[in-house]
FILUMTI-706487 format. One record per residue (C-alpha): residue number from 1; residue in one letter; x, y, z. Coordinates in nm, 4 decimals. Layout:
residues N
NUM,A,X,Y,Z
...
//
This chain:
residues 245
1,X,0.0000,0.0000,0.0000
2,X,0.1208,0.3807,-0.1114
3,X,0.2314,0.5607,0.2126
4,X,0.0269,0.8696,0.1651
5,X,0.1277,1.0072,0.5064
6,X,0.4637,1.0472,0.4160
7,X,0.3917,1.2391,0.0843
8,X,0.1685,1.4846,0.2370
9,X,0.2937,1.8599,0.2502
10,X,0.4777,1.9864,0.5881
11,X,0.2647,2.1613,0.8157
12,X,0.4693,2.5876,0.7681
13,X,0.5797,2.6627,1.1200
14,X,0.4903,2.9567,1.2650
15,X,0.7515,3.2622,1.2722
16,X,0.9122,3.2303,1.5758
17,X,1.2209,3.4093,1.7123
18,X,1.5314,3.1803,1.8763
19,X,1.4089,3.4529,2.1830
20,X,1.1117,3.3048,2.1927
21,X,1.2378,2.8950,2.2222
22,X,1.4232,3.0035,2.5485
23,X,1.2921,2.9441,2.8752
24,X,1.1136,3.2450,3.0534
25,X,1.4296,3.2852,3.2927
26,X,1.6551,3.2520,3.0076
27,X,1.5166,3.5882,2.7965
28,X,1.6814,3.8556,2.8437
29,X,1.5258,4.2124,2.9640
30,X,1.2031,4.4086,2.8136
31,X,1.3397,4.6383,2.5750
32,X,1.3860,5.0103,2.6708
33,X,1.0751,5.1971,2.4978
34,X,1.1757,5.5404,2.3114
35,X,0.9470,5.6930,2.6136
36,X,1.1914,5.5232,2.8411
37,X,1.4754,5.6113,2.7224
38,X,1.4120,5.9543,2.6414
39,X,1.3675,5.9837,3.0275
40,X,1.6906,5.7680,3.0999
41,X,1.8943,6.0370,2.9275
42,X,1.6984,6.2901,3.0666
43,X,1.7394,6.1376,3.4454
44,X,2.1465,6.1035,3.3389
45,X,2.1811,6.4892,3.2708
46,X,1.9716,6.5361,3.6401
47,X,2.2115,6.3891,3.8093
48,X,2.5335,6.5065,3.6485
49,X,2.4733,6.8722,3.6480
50,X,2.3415,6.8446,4.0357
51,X,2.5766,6.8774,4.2962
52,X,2.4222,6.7304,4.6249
53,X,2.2796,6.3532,4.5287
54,X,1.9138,6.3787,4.3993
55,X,1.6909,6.1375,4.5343
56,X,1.4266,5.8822,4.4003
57,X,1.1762,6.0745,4.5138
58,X,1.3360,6.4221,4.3893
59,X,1.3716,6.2793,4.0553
60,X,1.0051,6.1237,4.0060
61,X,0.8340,6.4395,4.1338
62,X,1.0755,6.6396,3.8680
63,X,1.0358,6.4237,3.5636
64,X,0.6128,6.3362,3.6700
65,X,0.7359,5.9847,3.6296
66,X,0.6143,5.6443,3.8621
67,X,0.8835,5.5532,4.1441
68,X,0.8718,5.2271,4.0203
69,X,1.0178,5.3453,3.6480
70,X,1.2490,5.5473,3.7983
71,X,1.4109,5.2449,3.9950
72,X,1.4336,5.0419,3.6480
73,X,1.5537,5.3494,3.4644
74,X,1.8285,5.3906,3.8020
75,X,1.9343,5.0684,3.7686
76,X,1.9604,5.0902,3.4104
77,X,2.1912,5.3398,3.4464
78,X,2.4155,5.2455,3.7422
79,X,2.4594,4.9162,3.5459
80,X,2.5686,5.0899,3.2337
81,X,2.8055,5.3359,3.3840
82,X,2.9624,4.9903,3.5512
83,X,3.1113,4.9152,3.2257
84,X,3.4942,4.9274,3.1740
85,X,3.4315,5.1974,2.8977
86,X,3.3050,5.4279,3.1254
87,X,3.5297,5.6481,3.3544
88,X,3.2670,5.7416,3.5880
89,X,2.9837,5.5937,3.7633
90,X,2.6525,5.6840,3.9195
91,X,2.6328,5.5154,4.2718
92,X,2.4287,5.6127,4.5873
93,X,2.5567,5.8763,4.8092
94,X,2.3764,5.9905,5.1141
95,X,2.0521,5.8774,5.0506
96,X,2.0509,5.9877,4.7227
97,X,2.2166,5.9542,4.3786
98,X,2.5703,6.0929,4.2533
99,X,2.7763,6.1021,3.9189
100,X,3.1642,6.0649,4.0237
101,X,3.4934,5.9423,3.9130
102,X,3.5387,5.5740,3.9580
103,X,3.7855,5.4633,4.2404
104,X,4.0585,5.2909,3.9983
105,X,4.0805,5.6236,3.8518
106,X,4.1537,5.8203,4.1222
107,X,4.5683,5.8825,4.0937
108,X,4.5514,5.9558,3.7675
109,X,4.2601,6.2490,3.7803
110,X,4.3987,6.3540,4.1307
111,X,4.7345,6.4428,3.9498
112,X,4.5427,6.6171,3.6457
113,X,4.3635,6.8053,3.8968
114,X,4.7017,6.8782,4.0709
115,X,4.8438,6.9836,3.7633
116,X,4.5515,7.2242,3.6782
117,X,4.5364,7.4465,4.0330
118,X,4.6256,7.3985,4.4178
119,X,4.3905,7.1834,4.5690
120,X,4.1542,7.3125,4.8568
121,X,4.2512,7.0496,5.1772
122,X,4.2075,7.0449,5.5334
123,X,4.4886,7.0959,5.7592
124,X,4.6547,6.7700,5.9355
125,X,4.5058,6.9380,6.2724
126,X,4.1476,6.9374,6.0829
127,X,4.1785,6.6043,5.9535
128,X,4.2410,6.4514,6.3085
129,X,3.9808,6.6525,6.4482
130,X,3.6933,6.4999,6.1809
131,X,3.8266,6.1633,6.2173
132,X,3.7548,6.1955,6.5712
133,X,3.4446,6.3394,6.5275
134,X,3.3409,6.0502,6.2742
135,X,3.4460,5.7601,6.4641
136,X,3.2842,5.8664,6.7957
137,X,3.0092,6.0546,6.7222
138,X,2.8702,6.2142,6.9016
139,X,3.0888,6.3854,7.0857
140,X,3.1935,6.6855,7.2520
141,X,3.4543,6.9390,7.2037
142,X,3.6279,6.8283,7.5510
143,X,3.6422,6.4757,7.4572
144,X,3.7896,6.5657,7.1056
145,X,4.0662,6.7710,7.2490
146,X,4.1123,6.4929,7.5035
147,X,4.1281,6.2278,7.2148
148,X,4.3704,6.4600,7.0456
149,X,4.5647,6.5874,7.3578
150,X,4.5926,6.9169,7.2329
151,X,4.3375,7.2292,7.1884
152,X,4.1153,7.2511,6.9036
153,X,3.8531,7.5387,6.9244
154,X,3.9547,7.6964,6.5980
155,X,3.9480,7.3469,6.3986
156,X,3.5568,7.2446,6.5151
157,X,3.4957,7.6248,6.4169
158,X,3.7074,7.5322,6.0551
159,X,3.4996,7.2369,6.0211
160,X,3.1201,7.3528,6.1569
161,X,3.2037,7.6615,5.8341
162,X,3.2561,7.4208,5.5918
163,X,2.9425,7.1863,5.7549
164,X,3.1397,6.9182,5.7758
165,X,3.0206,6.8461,6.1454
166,X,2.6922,6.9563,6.2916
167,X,2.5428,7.0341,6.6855
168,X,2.3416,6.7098,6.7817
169,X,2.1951,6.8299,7.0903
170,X,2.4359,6.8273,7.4311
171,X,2.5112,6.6023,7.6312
172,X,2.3664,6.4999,7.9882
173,X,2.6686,6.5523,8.1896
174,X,2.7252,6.8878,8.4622
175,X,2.7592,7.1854,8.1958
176,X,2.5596,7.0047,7.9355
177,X,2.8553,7.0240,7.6748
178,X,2.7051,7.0472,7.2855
179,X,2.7456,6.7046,7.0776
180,X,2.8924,6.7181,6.7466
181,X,2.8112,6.4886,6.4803
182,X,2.9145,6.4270,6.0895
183,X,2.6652,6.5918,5.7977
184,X,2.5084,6.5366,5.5017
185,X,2.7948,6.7365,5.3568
186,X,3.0515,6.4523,5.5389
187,X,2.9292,6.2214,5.2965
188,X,2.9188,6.3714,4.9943
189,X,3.2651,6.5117,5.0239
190,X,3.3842,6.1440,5.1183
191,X,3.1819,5.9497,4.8968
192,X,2.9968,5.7597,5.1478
193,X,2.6544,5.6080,5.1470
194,X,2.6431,5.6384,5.5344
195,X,2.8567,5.6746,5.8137
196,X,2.8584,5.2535,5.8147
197,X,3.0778,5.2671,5.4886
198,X,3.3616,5.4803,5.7149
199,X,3.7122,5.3571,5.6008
200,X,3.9187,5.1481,5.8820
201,X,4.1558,5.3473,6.0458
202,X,4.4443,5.2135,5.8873
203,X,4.2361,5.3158,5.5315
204,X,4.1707,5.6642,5.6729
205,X,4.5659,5.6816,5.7712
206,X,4.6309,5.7205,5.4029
207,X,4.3787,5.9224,5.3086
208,X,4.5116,6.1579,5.5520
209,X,4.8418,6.1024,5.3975
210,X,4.7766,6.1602,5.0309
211,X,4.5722,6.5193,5.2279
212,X,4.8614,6.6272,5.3220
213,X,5.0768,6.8471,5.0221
214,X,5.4208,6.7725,5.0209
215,X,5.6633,7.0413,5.2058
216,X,6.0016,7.1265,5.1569
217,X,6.2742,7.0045,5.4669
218,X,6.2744,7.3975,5.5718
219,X,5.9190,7.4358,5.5774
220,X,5.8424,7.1170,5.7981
221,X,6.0718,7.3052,6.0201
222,X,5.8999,7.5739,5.9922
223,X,5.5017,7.3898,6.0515
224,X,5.6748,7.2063,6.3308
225,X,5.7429,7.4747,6.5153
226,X,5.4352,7.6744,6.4346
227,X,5.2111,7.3689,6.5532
228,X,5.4479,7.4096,6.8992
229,X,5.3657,7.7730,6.9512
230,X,4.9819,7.6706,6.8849
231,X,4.9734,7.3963,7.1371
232,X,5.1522,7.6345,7.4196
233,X,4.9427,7.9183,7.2862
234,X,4.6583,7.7155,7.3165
235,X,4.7699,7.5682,7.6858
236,X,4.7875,7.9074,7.7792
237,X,4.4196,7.9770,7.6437
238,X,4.4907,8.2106,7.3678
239,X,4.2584,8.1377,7.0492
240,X,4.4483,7.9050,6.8013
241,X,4.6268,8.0661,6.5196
242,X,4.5395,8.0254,6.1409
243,X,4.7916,7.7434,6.0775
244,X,4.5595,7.5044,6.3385
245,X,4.2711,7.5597,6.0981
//
């Protein structure tokens, strides 16, 4: 008997994609819509040409946009500035979200920057004085300069101008001494999400370090003994001097 089956034409598959034979957790992401993407750039600008971090909630009232599309459209972004292409990257920062320089990057713009003007740093005496403050906080002006062993009035004064540190209410002791904490401000200069992402000590050591601009032999002499007149100066009562700032 003539096979007829076999003869017959084949059935035409339908068009289907290779996309489309994968398992659901195999496909890859939605697509970004031209709506979406539009706003993505949009959101990119936002953050670069803001200084303090903008947050989620910043952003969605700006751009009239869902918080949920501006969490895909964030991590969109922070994933693609993750690449090895890219020089910066757009990570959280204080609650909210900054454009910077990546870390592996850092020697090579801080000597461009170098190279371009005389960078703004705090003093060795300032630098103590906010490490203090960070790793204890809060805490008072007494128990900083006892930390330190030496007088500091001028330095919290340095760093409550540039609002590095902030009052936190006082203290329950006799006097009721004022309690200073780290800002807002802290963390953006730093880079930190919170105070929890605070360098060891040995890590803030060289941070400190690479602070510190390089002096000639005669004029370490000469900030040695101007930090010795400011610590008798300052034994004595007298106001610190500029150099302690």
């Amino acid at each position: 008997m003539e096979d007829t089956e076999s003869n017959a034409p084949a059935e035409p598959l339908a068009d289907v994609s290779a996309e489309d034979l994968l398992p659901e957790a195999e496909k890859g992401p939605e697509p970004t819509s031209p709506a979406e993407t539009h706003i993505k750039a949009v959101l990119e600008a936002m953050i670069y040409v803001t200084e303090e971090p903008l947050t989620k909630a910043q952003i969605s009232t700006a751009l009239g946009t869902p918080p949920e599309l501006i969490d895909k459209l964030l991590a969109e972004l922070v994933a693609e500035y993750e690449k090895p292409e890219h020089g910066l990257t757009v990570r959280e920062v204080a609650g909210g979200y900054k454009m910077a320089t990546k870390a592996e990057h850092h020697d090579a713009v801080r000597a461009f920057v170098k190279s371009l003007k005389p960078a703004l740093k705090l003093s060795l005496a300032a630098l103590e004085t906010l490490a203090v403050i960070a790793y204890k906080q809060p805490v008072t002006t007494p128990e900083v300069m006892e930390i330190r062993g030496v007088q500091g009035a001028g330095v919290m004064k340095t760093l409550l101008e540039r609002k590095l540190i902030a009052a936190a209410g006082r203290k329950n002791v006799i006097g009721k001494p004022v309690l200073y904490r780290t800002t807002k401000e802290f963390l953006i200069q730093f880079g930190l999400k919170d105070v929890s992402e605070l360098p060891s000590l040995k890590e803030f050591e060289e941070i400190r370090r690479l602070s510190i601009p390089d002096v000639e032999p005669a004029d370490a002499v000469e900030a040695v003994q101007s930090r010795d007149a400011v610590q008798s100066r300052d034994r004595d009562g007298a106001d610190p001097p500029e150099s302690e700032e």
